[in-house]
N, C-alpha and C positions, 0 to 999 in steps of 0.2 A: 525202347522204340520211340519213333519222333511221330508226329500227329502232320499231319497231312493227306492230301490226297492219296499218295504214294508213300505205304510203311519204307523209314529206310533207316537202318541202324547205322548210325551216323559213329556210335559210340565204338562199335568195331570197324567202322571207317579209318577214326582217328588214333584208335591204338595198331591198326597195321602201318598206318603211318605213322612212324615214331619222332621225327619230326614236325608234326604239327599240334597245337596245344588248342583245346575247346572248350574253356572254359565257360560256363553258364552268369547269368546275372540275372536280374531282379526290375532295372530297367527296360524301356521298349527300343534297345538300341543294343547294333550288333557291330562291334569294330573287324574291321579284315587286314590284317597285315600280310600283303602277298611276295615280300621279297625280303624278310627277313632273313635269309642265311647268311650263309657267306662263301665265297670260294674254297672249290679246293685244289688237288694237285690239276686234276684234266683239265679244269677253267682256265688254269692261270697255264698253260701250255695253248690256250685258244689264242689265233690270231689276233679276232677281235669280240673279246667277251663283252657282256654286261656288266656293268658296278650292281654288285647287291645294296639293296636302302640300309644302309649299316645302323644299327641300333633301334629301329622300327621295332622291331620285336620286345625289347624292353619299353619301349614310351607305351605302346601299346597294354602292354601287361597292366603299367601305372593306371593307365587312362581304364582300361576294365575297373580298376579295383575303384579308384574315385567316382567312377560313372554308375558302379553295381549295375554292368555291361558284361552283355553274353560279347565273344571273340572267338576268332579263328585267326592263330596266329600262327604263319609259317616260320618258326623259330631254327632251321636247320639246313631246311631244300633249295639248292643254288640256284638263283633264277636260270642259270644257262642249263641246268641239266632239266628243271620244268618251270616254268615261266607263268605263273599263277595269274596273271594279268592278262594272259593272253586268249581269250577263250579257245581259239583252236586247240591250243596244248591243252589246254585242260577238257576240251572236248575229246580229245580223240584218246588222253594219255591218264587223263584221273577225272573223269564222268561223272565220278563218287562225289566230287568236289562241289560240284554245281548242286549235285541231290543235297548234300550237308547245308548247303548257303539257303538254296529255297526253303527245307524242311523246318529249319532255324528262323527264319521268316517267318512263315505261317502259324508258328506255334507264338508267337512274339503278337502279330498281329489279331491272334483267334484272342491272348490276353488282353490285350492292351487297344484294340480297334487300329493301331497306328504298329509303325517302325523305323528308323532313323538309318540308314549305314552310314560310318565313318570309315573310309576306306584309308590306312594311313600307309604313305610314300615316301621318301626322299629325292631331294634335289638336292644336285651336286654342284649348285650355287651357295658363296659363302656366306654373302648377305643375307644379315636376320629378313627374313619372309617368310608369308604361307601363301601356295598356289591353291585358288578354289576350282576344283573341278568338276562341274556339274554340265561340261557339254556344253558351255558358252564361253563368249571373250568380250571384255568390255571395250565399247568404241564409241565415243561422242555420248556419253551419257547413258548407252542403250548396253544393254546383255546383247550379243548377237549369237544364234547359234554356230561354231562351226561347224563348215559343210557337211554337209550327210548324219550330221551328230542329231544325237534326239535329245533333249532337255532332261534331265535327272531327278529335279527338283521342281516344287511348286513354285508359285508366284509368292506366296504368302511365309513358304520358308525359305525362300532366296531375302525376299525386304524383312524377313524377321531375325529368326536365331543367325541364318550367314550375315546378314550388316550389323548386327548385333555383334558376336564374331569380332569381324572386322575394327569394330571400333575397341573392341578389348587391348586387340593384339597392337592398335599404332598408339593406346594408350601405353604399353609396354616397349614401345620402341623397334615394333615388331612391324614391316609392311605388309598389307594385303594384296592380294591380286585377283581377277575371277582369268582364268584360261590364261596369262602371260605366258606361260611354256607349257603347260601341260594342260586341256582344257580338257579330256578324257573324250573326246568325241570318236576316234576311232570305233569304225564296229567289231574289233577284235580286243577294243579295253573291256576288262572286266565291269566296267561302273556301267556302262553301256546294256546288261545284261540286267540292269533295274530300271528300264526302262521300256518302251514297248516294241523297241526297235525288233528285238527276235521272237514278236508272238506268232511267227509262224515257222518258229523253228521246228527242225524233228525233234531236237531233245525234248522232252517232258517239261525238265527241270527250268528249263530257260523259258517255256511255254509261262509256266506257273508263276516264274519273277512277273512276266507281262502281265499277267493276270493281277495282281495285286497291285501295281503301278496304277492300272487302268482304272480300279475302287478307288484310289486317289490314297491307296493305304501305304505309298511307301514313300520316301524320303533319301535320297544316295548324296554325298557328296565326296570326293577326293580329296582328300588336304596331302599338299607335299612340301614337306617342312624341310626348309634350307640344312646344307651343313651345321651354322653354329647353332641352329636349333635342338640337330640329333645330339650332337656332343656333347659332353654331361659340361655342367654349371650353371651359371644362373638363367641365362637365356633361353634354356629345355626345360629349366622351373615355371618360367613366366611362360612359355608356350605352352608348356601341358596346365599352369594357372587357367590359360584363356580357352583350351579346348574344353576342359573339364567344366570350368565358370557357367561356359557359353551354352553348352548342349547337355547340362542339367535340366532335363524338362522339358528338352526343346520340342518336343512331342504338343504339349500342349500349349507352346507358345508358335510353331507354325496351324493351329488348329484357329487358334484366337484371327479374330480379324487383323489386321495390319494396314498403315498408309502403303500406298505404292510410293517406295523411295525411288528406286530402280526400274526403268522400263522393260519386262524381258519378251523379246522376240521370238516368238517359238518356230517360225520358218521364215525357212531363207532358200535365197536361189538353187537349182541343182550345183554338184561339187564340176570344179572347172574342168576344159575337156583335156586328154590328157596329152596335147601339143602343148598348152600351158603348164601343165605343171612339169614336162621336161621340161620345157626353158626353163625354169626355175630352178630345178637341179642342177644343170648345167652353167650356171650363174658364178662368172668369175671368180664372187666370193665381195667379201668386205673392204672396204680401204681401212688399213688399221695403222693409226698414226702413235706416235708418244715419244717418251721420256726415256733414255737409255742413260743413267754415270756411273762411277766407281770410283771412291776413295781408297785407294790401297793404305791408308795408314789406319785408318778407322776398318778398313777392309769389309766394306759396308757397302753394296753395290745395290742397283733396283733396276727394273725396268718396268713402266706405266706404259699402259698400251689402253685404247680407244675405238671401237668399230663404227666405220659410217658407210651407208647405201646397203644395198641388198646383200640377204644375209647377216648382216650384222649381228652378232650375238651376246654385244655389253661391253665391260671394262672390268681393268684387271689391274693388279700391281702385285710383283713376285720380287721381296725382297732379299737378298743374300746376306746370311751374314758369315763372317768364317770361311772355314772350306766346302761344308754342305749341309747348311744350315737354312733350311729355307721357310719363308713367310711370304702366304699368297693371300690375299684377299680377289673375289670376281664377283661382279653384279649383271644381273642380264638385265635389258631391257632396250629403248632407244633415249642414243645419246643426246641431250641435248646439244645443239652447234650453233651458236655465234658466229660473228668476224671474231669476239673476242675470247672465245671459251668453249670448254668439250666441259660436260660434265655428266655422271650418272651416280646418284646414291652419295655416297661419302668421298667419289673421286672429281676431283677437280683441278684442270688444268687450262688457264688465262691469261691475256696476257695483259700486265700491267709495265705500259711507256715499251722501252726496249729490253725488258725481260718478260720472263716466262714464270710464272708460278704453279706450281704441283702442291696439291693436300690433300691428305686424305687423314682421318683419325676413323678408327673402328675394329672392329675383329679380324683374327688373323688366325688361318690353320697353317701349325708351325710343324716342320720333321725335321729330324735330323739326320736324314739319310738324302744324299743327295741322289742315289739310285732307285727311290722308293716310288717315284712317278712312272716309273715303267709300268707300274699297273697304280689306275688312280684307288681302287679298293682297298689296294696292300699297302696304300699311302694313308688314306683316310684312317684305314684301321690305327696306322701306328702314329698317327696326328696326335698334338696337344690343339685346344682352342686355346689363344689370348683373347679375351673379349678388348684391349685397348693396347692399338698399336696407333702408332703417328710419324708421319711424315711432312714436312715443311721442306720442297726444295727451290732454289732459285736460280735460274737459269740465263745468261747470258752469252748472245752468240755474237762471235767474233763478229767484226763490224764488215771485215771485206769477203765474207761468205754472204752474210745476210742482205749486203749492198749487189752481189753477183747473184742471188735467183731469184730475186724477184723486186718491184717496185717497193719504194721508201714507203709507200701509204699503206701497203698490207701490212697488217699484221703478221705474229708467227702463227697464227691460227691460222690464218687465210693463206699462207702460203704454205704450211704442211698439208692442208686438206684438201689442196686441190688434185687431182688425179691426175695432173698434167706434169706436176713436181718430180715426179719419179721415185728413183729407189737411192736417190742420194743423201746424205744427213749435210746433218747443219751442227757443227760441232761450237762447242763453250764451255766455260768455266762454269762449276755450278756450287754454291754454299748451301747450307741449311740445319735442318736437325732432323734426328731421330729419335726415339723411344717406343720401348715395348718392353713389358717388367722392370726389372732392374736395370738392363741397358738402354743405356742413353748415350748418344753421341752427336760432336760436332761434325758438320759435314763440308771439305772441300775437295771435291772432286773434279775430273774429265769427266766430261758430257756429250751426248749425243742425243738430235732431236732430228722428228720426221718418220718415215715411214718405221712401222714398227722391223729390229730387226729381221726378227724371225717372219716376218708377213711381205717381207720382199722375194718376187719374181713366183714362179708357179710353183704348184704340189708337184706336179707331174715329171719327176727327176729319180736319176739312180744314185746320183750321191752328191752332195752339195758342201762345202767348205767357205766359212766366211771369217773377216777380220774386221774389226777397226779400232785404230789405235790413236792417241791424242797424245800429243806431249807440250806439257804447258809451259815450258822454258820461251826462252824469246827466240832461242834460234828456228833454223827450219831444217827440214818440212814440220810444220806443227800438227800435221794429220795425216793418216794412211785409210784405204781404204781394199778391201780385195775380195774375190770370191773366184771361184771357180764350181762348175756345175757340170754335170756326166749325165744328159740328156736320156729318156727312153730310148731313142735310138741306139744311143750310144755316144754321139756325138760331144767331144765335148768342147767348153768353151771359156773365157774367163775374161775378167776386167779389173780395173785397180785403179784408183786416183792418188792424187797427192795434194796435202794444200801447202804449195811453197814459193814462197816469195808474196803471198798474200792473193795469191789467185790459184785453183784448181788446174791441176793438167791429168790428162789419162796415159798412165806407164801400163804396158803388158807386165802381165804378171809371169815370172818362167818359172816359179814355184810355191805353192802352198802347202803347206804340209802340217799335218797335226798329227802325232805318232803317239804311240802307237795308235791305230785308230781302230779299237775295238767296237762293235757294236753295243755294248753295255758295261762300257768304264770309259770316264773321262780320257782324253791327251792328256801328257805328262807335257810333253813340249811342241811347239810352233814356233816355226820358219819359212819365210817367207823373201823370196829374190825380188825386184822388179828391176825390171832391163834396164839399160840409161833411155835416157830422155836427148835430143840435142845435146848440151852442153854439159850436161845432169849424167852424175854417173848412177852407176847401177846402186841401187838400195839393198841394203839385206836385214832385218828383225827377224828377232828372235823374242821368242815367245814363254811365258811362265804360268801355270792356270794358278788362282788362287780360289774361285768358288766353282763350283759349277752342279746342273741340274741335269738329270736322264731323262729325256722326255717319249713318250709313245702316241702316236695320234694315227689317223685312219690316213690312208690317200687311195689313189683309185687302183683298180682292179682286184679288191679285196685285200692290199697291203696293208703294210704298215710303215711309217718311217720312222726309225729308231736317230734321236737328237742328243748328243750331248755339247748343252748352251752352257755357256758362263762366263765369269771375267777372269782380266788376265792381265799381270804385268807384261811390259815389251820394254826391249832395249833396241837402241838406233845408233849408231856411231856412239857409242858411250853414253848415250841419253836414255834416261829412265820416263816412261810415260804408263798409260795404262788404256784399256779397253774391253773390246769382246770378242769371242770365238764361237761359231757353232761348226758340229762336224755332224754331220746327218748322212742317214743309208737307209735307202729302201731293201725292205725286208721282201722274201719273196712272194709270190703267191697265191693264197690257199684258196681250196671250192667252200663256197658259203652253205651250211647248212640248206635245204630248202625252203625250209619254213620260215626261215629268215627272208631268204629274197624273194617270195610268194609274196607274204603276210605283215613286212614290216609297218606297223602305226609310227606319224611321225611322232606321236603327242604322248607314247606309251614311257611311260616313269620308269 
């Protein structure tokens, strides 16, 4: 039996749940891994599931056994079928859970005067980071709380063992954050329930956390450790290096006095009213610019993409190799913007005179299944990490596109990023290089710059078809351009350019076609008509895919839109050239659980 207020056999708690593991420890800290499992058949049949924090349950394990830390690790239970993070679910559906966390607490603190929680998470960002969650977000130097959030932590263990912490992990090569995306503040996160936010809950158990918060006896923070941090190698070494390092002791190093590094603010205005935060929801979305080529001899294609304005949610490069062989690196955060440059983390795209330069060197989650993104879980699972991948590309746009949209004195920066440019590219020749492991390659490709593809025109469609093709011989047309889109209504509509004769004209398109066009298997072939022009006869390509990606992302009305992106040779009167395709379909759709669309936290891991 466990010591507290309330006897509760915690011990037949955890063996009815066969799933979850409870191990005891010897220090005054208690790790919680609450989403440790993983999917199973009924999840991956959901519309729109959760990613389980894939491998959490092992760091965890580690980090008990280094720390001689008591744990409660969800090693089995898929967060879609109960959602440990969530206090409702676990109020209404395993009550036991919350008695097991308090009881474990109090016997911790009756030892030791103190207790620590390490609540450990993943983030389904690839860049090495840890997000600190303790119910704040830093801004101008200060912690702030977010809205309605209650503080987790002291003043004296936020500027101790967490900046402590911090300075481990950038010695490591590792970034910190306090709240960048996940700041734990919702009142339905579990870290919330170590705080005093619910001492006037009915449950007992949640009473009890408030209660030892309020003696100043308890300690919570959040860490959510990026992809290449979960994935085994050296960078999950040096992250559990610095968790373990850092919060050895840390019991009596937030107790010791401390300088105020950090200013933390422990109240802030009420949360805004809820006219503001529709508008926010209903927020266009990001302007997302970048980098689209493909070498068909090297058969080595990328696409860099960049988010700027509201909503924005980072940078990315997804490179292809092969037929579906894919390398993605993403960073969240905000992009830095210039006249002369986008950059975030290791991505960087500038322009130097009348080219464009792209770099990026750093880690890469690689698969080999070009179908495997239809669920990002079932993708992660079958990931390798490369900790060192590299790109060097250089970009030149033809002279009489870049002389037709816009002024000689802007840059390409200043003229992709303005939102007035639209959804047309800027095509060029591009050189450079590659490596990641053993391969390594020269790069000269067709290029395309400007609105990212896939970020052109709205969510809101029942099925969408795109092209663009470049062919870098001297004759013409030396570029195509086409799509066609099947509106909610039904409506549908399409457009096409051409760059010929060294100036752009718009041809109707009387066909696109990408066939077969299943919803989860690439086209084999694309064909594409466009009518004559005046003098201009009618056009026809044909199309060959040589990579391509399955992609799954959310759109409105509880859907889905099912994408297969990738590159592709074309032919034109006998001209060989190269480009891109996407073929995308709104999925039908489904009723949202309740408690989803009651109770969703934006900030919940």
């Amino acid at each position: 039996m466990m010591g507290g207020p309330q006897l509760f056999d915690g011990t037949a708690a955890a063996t009815a749940a066969r799933w979850l593991e409870t191990p005891e420890g010897g220090a005054p800290i208690l790790l919680i891994a609450p989403h440790g499992g993983q999917a199973g058949p009924a999840t991956r049949a959901m519309l729109n599931p959760k990613v389980n924090d894939l491998h959490t349950a092992n760091i965890t394990r580690e980090l008990a056994r280094r720390l001689d830390a008591g744990a409660i690790i969800n090693a089995g239970m898929d967060r879609n079928q109960l959602d440990l993070n969530r206090l409702s679910q676990v109020m209404s559906e395993a009550p036991w859970m919350l008695e097991l966390i308090a009881g474990r607490l109090e016997r911790i603190v009756a030892r030791n005067g103190r207790a620590v929680v390490l609540l450990i998470h993943g983030w389904n960002v690839i860049e090495p980071r840890i997000d600190l969650g303790v119910g704040i977000k830093s801004s101008s130097g200060k912690l702030l709380p977010a809205h309605g959030a209650h503080v987790s932590a002291s003043d004296g263990f936020i500027n101790g063992p967490l900046l402590d912490f911090s300075e481990s992990l950038r010695r490591s090569g590792i970034k910190p954050s306090f709240g960048l995306r996940y700041p734990g503040a919702g009142a339905n996160n579990l870290l919330q329930a170590f705080t005093q936010r619910h001492a006037a809950s009915p449950l007992e158990a949640l009473r009890r956390l408030a209660a030892l918060n309020a003696r100043g006896a308890l300690e919570a923070v959040q860490l959510e450790l990026s992809v290449a941090l979960r994935m085994p190698g050296r960078l999950r070494i040096e992250a559990i290096d610095a968790i373990a390092g850092s919060f050895a002791g840390c019991d009596r190093a937030a107790a010791a006095p401390r300088a105020i590094r950090l200013e933390v603010v422990r109240t802030r205005e009420a949360s805004p009213p809820a006219a503001a935060r529709r508008a926010r929801q209903t927020s266009t979305g990001p302007l997302r610019v970048g980098l689209e080529f493909y070498d068909p001899s090297a058969r080595v294609g990328a696409m860099a993409s960049f988010d700027l304005g509201p909503g924005a949610a980072g940078a990315r490069v997804m490179i292809m190799l092969g037929r579906e062989r894919i390398a993605l690196f993403s960073a969240e955060g905000r992009v830095e913007h210039t006249p002369q440059s986008l950059t975030l983390g290791p991505l960087a795209l500038r322009a130097r005179g009348g080219t464009l330069v792209f770099d990026f060197a750093g880690p890469a989650v690689v698969v080999d299944d070009g179908a495997a993104y239809l669920s990002v879980e079932g993708a992660l699972a079958k990931a390798a990490l490369h900790e060192a991948m590299e790109l060097h590309a250089e970009f030149e746009a033809r002279p009489a596109v870049h002389a037709s949209s816009g002024p000689r004195a802007a840059t390409l920066i200043e003229l992709i990023t303005r939102p007035a440019h639209g959804a047309d590219g800027i095509f060029g020749r591009l050189t450079g290089r590659f490596a990641m492991a053993a391969a390594k390659h020269r790069l000269a490709a067709v290029a395309r710059l400007g609105r990212s593809f896939t970020g052109i025109g709205k969510a809101a469609f029942r099925a969408r078809r795109m092209i663009w093709a470049a062919f870098p011989d001297g004759d013409t047309p030396r570029a195509v351009e086409a799509r066609t889109l099947t509106g909610d209504d039904g409506a549908a509509s399409a457009r096409a350019r051409v760059l010929d004769c060294g100036q752009w004209a718009e041809r109707m398109p009387q066909r696109l076609e990408l066939a077969p066009a299943t919803l989860r298997r690439p086209p084999r072939r694309i064909s594409a008509m466009l009518r004559p022009a005046a003098d201009r006869p009618a056009l026809t390509l044909g199309g060959e895919v040589q990579s391509f990606v399955m992609l799954s992302r959310p759109s409105p009305a509880q859907s889905r839109i099912l994408t297969s992106l990738g590159f592709a040779t074309f032919r034109l009167a006998g001209r060989t050239g190269a480009g891109m395709f996407e073929c995308s379909q709104r999925s039908a759709p489904a009723p949202q659980p309740a408690d989803q669309a009651a109770t969703a936290d934006n900030d919940e891991s």
